[in-house]
Backbone as a printed PyTorch tensor [residue, N CA C, xyz], in Angstrom:
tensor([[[148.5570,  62.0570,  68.6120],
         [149.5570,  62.5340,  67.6800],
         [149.6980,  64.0410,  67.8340]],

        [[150.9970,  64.4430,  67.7890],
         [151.0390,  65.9170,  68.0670],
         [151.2240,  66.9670,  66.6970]],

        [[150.7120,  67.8020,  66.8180],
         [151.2240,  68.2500,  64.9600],
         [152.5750,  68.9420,  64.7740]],

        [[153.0360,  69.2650,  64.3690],
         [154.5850,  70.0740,  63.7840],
         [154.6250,  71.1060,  65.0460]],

        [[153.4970,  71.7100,  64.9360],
         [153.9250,  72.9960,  66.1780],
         [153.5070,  72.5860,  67.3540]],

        [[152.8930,  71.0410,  67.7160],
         [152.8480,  70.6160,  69.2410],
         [153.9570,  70.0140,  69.7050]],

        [[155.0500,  69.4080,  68.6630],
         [156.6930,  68.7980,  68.5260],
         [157.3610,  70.2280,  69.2520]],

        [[157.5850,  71.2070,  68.3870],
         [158.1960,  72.4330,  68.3690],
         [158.0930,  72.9710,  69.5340]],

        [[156.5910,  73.3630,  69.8360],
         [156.4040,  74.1000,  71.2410],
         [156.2910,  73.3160,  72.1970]],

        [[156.0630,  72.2500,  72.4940],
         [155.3450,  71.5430,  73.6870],
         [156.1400,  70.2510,  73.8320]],

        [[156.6920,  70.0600,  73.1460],
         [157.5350,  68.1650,  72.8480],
         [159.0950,  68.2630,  72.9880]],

        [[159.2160,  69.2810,  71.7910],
         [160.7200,  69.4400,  72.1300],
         [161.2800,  70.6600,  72.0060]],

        [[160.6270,  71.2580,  72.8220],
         [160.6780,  73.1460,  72.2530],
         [161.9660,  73.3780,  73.0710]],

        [[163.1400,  72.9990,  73.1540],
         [164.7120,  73.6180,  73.5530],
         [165.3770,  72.4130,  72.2490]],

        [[164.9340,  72.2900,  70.8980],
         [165.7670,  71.1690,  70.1650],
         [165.9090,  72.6880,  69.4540]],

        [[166.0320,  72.1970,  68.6070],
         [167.0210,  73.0980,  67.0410],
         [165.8880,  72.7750,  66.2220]],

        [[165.6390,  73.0000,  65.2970],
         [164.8900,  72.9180,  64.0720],
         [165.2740,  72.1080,  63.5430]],

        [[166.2760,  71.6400,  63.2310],
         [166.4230,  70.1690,  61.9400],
         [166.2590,  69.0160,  63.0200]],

        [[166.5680,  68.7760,  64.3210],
         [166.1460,  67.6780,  65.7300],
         [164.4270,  67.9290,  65.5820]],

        [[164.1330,  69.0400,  65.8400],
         [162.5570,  69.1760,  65.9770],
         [161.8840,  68.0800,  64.9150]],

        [[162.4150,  68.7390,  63.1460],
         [161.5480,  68.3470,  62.3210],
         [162.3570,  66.7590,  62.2230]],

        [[163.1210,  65.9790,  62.6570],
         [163.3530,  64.5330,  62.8980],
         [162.5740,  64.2560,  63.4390]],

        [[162.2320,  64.6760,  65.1390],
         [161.3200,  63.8460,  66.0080],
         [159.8390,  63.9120,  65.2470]],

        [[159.4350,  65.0980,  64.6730],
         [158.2340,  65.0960,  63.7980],
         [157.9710,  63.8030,  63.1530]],

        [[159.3160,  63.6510,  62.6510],
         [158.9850,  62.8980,  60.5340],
         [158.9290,  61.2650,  61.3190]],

        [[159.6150,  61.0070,  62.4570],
         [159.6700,  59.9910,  62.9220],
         [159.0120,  58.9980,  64.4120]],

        [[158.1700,  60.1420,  64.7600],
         [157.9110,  59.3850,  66.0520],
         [156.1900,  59.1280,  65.6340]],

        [[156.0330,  57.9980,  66.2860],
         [154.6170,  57.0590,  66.1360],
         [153.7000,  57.5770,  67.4110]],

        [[152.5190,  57.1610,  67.3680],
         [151.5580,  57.2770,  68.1540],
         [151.9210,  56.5430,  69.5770]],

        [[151.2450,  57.0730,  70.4550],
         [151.0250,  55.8140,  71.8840],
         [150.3420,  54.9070,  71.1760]],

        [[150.9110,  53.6820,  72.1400],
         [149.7800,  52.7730,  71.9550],
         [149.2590,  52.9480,  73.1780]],

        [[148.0830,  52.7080,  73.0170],
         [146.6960,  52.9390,  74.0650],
         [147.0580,  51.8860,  75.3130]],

        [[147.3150,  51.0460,  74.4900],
         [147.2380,  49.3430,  75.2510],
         [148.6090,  49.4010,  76.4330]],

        [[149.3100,  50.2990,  75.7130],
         [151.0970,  50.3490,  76.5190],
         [150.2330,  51.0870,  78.1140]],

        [[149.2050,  51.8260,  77.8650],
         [148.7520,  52.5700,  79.4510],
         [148.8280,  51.8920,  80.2380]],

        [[147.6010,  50.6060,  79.4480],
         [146.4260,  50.0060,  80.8260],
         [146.8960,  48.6920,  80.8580]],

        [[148.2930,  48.1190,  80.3640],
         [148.7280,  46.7080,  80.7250],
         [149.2770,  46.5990,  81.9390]],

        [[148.9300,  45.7450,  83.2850],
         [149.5950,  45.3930,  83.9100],
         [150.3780,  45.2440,  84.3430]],

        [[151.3850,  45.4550,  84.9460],
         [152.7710,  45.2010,  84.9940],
         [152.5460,  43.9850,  86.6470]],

        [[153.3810,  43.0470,  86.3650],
         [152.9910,  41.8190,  87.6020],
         [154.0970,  42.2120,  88.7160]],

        [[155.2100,  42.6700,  88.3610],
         [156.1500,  43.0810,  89.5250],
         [157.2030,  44.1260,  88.9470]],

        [[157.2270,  45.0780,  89.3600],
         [158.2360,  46.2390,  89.1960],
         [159.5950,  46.3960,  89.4980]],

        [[160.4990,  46.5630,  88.3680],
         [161.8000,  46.0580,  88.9680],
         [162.4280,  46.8910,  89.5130]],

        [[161.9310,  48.0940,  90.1610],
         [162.2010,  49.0830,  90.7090],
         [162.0250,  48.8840,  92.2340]],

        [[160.9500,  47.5080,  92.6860],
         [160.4520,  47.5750,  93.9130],
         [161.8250,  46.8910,  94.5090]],

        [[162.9970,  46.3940,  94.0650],
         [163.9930,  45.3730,  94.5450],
         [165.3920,  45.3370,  93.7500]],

        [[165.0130,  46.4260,  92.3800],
         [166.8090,  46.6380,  92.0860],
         [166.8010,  48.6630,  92.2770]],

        [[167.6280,  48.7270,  91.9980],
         [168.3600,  50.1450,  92.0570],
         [167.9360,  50.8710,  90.8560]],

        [[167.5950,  52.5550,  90.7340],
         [166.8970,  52.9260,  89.3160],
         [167.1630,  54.1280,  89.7580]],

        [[167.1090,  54.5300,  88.4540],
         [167.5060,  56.0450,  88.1070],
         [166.4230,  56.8840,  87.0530]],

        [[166.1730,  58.0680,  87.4980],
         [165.1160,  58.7830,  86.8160],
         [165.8650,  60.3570,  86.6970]],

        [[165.6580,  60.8210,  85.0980],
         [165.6700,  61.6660,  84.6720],
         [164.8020,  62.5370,  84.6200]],

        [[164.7200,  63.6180,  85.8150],
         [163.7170,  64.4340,  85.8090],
         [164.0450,  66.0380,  84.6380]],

        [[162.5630,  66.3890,  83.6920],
         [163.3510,  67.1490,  82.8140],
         [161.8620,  68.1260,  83.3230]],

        [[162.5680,  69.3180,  83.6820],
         [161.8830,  70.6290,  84.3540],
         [161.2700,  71.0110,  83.7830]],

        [[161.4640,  71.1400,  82.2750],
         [160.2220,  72.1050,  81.4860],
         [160.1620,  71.4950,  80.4400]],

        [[159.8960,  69.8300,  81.1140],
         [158.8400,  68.4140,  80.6280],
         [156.8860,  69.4040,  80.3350]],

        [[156.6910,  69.7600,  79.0190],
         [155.2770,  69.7480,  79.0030],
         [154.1950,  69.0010,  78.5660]],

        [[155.1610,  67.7280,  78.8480],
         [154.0470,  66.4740,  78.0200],
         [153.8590,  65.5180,  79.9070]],

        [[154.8420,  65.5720,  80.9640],
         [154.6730,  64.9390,  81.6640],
         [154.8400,  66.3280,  82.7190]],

        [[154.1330,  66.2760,  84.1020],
         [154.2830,  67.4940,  84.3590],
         [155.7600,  67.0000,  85.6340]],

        [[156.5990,  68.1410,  85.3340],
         [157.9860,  67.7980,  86.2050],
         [157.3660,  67.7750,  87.7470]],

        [[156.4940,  67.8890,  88.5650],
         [155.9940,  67.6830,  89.6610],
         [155.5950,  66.1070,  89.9990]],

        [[155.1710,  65.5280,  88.6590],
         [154.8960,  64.0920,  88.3460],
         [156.0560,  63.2140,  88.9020]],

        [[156.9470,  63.6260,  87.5790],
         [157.9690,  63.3600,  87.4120],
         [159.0360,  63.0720,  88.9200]],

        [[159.0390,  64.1420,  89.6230],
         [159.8550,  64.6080,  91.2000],
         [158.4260,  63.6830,  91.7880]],

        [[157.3170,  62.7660,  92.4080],
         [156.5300,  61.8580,  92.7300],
         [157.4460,  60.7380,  92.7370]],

        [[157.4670,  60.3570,  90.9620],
         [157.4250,  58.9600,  90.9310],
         [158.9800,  58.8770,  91.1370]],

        [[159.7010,  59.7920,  90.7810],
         [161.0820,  59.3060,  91.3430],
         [161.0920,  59.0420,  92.7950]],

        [[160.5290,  59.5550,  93.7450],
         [160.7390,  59.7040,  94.7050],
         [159.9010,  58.5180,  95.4440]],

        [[158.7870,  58.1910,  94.8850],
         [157.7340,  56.4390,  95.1060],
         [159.2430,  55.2580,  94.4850]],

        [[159.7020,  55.7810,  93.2780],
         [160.7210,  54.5980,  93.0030],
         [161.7820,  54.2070,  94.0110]],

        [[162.1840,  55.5900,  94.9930],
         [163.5850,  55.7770,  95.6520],
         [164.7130,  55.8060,  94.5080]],

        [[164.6780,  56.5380,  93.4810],
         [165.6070,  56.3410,  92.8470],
         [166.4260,  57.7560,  92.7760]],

        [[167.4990,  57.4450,  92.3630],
         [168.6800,  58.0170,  92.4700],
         [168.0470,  59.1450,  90.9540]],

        [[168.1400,  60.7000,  91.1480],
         [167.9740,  61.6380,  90.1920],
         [168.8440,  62.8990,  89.8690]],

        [[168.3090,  63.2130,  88.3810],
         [169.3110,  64.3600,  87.6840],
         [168.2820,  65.1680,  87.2130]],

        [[168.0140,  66.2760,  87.9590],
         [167.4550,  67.0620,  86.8180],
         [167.7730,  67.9860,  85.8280]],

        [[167.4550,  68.2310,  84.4310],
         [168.0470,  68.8810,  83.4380],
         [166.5800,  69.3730,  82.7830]],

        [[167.1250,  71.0260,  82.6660],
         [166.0190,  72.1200,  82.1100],
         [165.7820,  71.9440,  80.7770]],

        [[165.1150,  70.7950,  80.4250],
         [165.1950,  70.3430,  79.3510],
         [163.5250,  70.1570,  78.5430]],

        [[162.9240,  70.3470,  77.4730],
         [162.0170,  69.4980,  77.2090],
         [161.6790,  67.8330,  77.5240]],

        [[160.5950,  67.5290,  76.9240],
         [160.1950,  65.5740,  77.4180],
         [161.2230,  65.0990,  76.4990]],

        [[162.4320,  65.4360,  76.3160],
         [163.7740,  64.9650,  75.0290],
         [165.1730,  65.2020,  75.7040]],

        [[165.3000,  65.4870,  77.0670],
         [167.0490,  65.2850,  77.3640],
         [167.5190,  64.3930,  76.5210]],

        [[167.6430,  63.8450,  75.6920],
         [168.2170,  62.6780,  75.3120],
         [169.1390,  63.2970,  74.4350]],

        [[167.9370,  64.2860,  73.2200],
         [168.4960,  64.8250,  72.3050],
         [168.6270,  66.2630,  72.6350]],

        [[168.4180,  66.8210,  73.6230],
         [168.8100,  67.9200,  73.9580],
         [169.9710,  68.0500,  74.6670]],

        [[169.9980,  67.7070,  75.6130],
         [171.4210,  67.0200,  76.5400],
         [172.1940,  65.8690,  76.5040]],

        [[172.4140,  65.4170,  75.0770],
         [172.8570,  63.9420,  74.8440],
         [174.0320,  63.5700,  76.0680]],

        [[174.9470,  64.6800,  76.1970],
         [176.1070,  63.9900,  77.2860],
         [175.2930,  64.0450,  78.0830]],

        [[174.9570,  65.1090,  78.8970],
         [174.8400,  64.9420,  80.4480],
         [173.8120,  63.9320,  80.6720]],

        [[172.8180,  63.2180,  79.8920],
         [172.3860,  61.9260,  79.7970],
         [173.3030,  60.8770,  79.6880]],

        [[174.2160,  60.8410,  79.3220],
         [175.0930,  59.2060,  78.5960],
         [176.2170,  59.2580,  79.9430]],

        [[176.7030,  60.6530,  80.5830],
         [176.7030,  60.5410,  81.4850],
         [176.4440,  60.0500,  83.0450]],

        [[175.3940,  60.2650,  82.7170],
         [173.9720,  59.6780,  84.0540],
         [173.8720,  57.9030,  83.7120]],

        [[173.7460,  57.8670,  82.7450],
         [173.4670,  56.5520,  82.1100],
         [174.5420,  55.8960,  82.6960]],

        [[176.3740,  56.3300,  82.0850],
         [177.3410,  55.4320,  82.4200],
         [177.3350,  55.0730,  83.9390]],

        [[177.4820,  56.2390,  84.6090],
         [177.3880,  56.3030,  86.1590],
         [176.1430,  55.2640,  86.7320]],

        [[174.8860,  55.2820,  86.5030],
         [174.1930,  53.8160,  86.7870],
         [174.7460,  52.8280,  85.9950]],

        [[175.7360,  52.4880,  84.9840],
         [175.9320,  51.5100,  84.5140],
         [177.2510,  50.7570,  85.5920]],

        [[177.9920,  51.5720,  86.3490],
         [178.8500,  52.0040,  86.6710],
         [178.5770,  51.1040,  88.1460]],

        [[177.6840,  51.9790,  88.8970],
         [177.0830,  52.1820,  90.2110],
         [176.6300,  50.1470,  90.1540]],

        [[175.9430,  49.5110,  89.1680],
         [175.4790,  48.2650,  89.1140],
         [176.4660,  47.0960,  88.6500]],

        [[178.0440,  47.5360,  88.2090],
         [178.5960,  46.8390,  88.5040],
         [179.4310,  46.6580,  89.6920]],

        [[179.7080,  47.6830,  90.1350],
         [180.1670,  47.6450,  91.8300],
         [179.3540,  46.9480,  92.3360]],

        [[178.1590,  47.0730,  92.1840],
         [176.9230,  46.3110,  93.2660],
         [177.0530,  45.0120,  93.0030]],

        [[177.0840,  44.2080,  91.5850],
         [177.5360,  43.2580,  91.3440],
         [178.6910,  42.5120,  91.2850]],

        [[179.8930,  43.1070,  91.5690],
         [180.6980,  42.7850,  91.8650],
         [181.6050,  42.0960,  92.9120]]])
């Protein structure tokens, strides 16, 4: 669990103050168990995926991040963002998002 000023500085330190104290009042613990479960086949090893790399990520380190995209082969955006593009960069995420939504119906098509 992170406290008010590990949200602020370290979680989502490019939000605003009233986003900050939301992700505070509302986000839950890891579960422990979400680490060390198994996964039996990865759907990354055989469909198409997209990873949001966020540069000044200080909960995941963006070097990580630029790895596993690159073990996935997946298609990437990076944005100078805290571990929160979502709510920091809502378009240029929903963006990225439509465009793989986009990219997988051509493929299916």
């Amino acid at each position: 669990m992170l406290s008010r000023d590990g949200v602020r500085e370290s979680f989502g330190q490019d939000l605003s103050p009233p986003d900050n104290d939301l992700v505070y009042a509302t986000r839950g613990a890891t579960q422990g168990a979400i680490l060390s479960t198994p996964i039996g086949k990865a759907a990354w090893h055989n469909r198409p995926s997209w990873f949001i790399i966020a540069s000044n990520d200080r909960m995941i380190a963006p070097d990580q991040e630029r790895t596993t995209a690159d073990r996935m082969k997946s298609k990437t955006i990076t944005l100078p963002t805290s571990h929160l593009p979502m709510i920091s960069q809502p378009q240029k995420v929903a963006d990225f998002i439509a465009e793989a939504a986009a990219s997988i119906e051509q493929r299916d098509s």
